[in-house]
C-alpha positions as CSV (number, residue, x, y, z in Angstrom):
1,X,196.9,43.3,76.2
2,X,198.3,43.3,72.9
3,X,199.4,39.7,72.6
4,X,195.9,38.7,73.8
5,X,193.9,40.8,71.0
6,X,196.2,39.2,68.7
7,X,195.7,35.9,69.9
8,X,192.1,36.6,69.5
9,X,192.1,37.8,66.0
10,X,194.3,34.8,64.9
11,X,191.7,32.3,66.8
12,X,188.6,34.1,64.5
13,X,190.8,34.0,61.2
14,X,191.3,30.0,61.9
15,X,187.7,29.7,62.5
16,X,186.8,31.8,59.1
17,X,188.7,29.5,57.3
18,X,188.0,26.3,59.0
19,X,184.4,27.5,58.3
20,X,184.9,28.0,54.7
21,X,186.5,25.0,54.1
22,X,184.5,22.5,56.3
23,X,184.3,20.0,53.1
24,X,187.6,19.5,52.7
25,X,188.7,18.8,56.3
26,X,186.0,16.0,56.9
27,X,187.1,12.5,57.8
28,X,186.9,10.0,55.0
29,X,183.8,7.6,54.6
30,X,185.0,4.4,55.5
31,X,184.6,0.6,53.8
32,X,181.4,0.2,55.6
33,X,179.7,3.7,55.4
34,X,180.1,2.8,51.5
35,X,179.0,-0.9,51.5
36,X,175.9,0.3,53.7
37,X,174.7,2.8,51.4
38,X,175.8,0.6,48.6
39,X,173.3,-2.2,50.1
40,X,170.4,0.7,50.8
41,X,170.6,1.0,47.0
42,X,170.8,-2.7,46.2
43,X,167.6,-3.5,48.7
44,X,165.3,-0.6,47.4
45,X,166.1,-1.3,43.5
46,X,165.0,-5.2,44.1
47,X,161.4,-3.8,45.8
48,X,160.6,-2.7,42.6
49,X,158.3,-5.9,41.6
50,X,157.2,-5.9,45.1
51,X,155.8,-2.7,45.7
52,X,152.1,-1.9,45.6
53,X,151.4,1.5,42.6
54,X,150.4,3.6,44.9
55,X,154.0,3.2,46.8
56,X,156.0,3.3,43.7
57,X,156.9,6.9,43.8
58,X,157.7,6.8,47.4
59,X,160.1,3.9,46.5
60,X,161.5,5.8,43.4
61,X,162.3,8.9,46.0
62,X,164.0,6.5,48.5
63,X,166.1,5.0,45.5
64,X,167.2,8.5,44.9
65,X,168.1,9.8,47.8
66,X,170.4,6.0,48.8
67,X,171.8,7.5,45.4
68,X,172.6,10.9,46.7
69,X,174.5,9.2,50.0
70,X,176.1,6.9,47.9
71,X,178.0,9.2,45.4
72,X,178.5,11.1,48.2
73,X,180.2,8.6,49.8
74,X,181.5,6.9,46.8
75,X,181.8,3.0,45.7
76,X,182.7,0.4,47.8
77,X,185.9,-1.5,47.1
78,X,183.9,-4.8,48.1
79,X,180.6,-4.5,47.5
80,X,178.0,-6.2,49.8
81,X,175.2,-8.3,47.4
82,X,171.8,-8.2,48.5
83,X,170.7,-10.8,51.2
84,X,167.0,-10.6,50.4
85,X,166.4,-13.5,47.7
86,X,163.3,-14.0,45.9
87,X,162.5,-17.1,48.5
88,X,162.4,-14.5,51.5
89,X,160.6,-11.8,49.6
90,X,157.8,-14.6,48.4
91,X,157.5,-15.7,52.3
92,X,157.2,-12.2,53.7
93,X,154.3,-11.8,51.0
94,X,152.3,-15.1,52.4
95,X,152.9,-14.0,56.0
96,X,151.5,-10.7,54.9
97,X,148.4,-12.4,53.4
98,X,148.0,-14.6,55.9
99,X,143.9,-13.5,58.0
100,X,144.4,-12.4,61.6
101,X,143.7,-15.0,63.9
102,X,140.7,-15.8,64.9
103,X,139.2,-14.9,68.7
104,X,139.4,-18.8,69.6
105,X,143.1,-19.2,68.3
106,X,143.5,-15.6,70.5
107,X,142.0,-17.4,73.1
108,X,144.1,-20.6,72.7
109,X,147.6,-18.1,73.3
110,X,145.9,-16.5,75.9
111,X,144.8,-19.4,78.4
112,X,148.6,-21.0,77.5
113,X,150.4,-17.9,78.5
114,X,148.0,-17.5,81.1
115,X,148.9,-20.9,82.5
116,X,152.8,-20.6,82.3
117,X,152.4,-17.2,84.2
118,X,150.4,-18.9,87.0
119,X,153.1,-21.6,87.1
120,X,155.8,-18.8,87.4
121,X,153.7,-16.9,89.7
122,X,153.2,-19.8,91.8
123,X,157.0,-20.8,92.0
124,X,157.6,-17.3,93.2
125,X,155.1,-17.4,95.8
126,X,156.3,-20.7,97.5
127,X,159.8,-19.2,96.6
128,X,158.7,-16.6,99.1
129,X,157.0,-18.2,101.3
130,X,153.9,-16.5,100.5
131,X,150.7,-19.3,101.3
132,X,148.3,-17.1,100.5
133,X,149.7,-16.4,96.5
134,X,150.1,-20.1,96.7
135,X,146.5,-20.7,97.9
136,X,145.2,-18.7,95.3
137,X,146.9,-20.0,92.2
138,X,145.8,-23.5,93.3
139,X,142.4,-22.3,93.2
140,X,143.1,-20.9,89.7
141,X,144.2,-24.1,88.5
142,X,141.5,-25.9,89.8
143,X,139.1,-24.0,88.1
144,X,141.1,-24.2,85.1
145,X,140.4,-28.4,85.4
146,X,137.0,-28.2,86.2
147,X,135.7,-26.0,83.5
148,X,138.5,-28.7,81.7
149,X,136.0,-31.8,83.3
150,X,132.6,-30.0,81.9
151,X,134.1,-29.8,78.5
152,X,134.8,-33.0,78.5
153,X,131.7,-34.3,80.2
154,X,129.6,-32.1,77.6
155,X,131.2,-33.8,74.8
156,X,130.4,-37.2,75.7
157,X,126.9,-36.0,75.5
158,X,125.2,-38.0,72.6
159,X,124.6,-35.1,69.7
160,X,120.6,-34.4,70.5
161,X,121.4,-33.5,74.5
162,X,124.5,-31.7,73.6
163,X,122.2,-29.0,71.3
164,X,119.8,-28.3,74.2
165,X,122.5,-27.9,76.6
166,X,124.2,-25.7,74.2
167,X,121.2,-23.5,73.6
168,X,120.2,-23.5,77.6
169,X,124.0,-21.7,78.2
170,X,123.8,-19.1,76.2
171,X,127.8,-18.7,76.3
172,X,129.8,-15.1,75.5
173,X,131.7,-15.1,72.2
174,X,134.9,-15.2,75.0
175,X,133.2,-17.7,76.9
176,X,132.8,-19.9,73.9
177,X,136.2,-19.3,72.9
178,X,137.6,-20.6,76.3
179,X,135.3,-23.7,75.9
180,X,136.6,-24.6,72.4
181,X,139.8,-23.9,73.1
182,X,139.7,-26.3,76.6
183,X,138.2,-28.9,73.7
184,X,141.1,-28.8,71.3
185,X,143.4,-29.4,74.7
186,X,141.5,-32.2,75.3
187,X,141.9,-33.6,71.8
188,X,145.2,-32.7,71.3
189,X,146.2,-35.1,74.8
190,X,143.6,-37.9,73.7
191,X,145.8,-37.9,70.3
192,X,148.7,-37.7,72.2
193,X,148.0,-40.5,74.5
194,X,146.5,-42.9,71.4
195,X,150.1,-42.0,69.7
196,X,151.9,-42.9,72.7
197,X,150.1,-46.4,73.3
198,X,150.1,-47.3,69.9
């Protein structure tokens, strides 16, 4: 009984003392801990230019607490320099600036990934053996080239009959955005195909 209250009074005394001296007995930062908070440092000083006023304190906060880690840490014997030139930083600002696409150019993404899916989903089907998935993706394609045909037939319209059957539809802002972007399809291939012959 006495060696085991001993043992446990030894085993709180370690524990006291590992307690008390927890900063010395923690495992050195190594060579990248320092380059990374070196770099964290680096990258938020060059945002300086590049950050709007209202986000400058914010910024100035975040510099000082990469600071804080870093002289925690300590210096880097090889210091990592910045990656982020002025080139990047100029074309992240035009992709920022850039307008949201508009509901035809949605549209446009839309039908294509639409088409590659029913592709897929066809291959799976026959993969499976399934004539009924099979059936119904044909149909989808048909549709897909008649409302193509229409287009086109509506384009070769001379300009007068095009306006009345353009006001007698009375097309959705979707629907519209389907039609034109069936047209640009259409022009894209006829370029294609005048490139090709030529």
């Amino acid at each position: 009984m006495r060696h085991f209250v001993a043992m446990i009074c030894i085993t709180l005394a370690v524990l006291v003392l590992a307690a008390g001296c927890a900063d010395q007995l923690r495992w050195p930062p190594t060579e990248q801990q320092k380059q990374a908070a070196d770099l964290a440092v680096q990258n938020l000083q060059a945002l300086g230019g590049h950050v709007e006023p209202q986000a400058e304190g914010v910024r100035m906060q975040a510099v000082q607490a990469a600071k804080i880690t870093q002289t925690y840490l300590g210096l880097p014997s090889t210091p990592i320099q910045s990656g982020a030139s002025q080139a990047v930083l100029t074309r992240a600002q035009k992709d920022a600036a850039r307008p949201p696409p508009t509901l035809a150019e949605a549209a446009e993404v839309s039908l294509g990934v639409a088409d590659e899916y029913l592709r897929l989903a066809g291959a799976v089907a026959a993969a499976l053996g399934l004539p009924a998935g099979v059936v119904l993706i044909k149909r989808a394609r048909a549709k897909t080239a008649a409302l193509s045909e229409i287009t086109a037939a509506i384009d070769a319209l001379p300009p007068d009959t095009k306006k009345v059957v353009k006001k007698g539809q009375k097309q959705s802002d979707a629907t519209e955005a389907l039609v034109g972007e069936v047209r640009r399809k259409a022009r894209r291939k006829a370029r294609l195909e005048a490139r090709s012959s030529t």
